[in-house]
C-alpha positions as CSV (number, residue, x, y, z in Angstrom):
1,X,11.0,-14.2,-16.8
2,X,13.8,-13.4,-15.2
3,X,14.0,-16.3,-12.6
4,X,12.8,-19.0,-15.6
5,X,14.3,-17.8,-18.5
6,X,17.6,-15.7,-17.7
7,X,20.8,-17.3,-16.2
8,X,20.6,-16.3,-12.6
9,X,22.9,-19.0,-11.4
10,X,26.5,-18.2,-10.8
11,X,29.0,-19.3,-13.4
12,X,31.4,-22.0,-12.9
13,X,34.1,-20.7,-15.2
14,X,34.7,-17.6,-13.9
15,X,35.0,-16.3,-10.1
16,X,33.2,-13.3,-9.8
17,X,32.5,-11.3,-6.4
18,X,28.9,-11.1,-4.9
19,X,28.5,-7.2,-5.9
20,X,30.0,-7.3,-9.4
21,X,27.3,-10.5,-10.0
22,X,24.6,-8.6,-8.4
23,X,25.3,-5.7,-10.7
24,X,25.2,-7.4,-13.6
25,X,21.9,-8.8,-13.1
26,X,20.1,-6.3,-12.2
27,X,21.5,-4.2,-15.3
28,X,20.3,-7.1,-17.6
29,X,16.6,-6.7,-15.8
30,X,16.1,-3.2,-15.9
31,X,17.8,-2.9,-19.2
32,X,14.8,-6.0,-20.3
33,X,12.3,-3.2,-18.2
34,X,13.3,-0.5,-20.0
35,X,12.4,-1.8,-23.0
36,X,9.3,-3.3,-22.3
37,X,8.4,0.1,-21.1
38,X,9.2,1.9,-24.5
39,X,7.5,-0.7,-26.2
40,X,4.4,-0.2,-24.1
41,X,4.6,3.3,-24.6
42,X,4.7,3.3,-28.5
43,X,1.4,0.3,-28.4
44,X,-0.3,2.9,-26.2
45,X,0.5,6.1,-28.0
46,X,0.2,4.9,-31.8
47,X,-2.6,2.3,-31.5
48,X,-4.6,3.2,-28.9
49,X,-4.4,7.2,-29.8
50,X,-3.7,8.2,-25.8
51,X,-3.5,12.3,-26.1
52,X,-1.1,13.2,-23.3
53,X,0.2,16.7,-22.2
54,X,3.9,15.9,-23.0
55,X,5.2,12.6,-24.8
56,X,8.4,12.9,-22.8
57,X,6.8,13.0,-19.4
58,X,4.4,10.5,-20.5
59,X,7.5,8.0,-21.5
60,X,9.4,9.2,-18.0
């Protein structure tokens, strides 16, 4: 997803530094992981009825 779908490309507007580029994407994919993580999570502790020790561990 994130090489097909996400910009990855640098802009041609703007001229932005190699680090400041390279943080911004990587914020944009593990900001997309983090939520595909908590959405996992919820699917696998509401639907499937998982019984874990601690829900917080569990989601860390």
């Amino acid at each position: 997803m994130a090489s097909n779908i996400l910009p990855l490309g640098k802009r041609k507007e703007q001229i932005v530094n190699g680090t400041h580029h390279l943080v911004n994407k990587l914020g944009l994919v593990y900001t997309i992981g983090f939520v595909q993580a908590i959405i996992v999570d919820i699917i696998v502790l509401s639907v499937f009825k998982l019984e874990v020790a601690s829900v917080p561990l569990f989601v860390l």
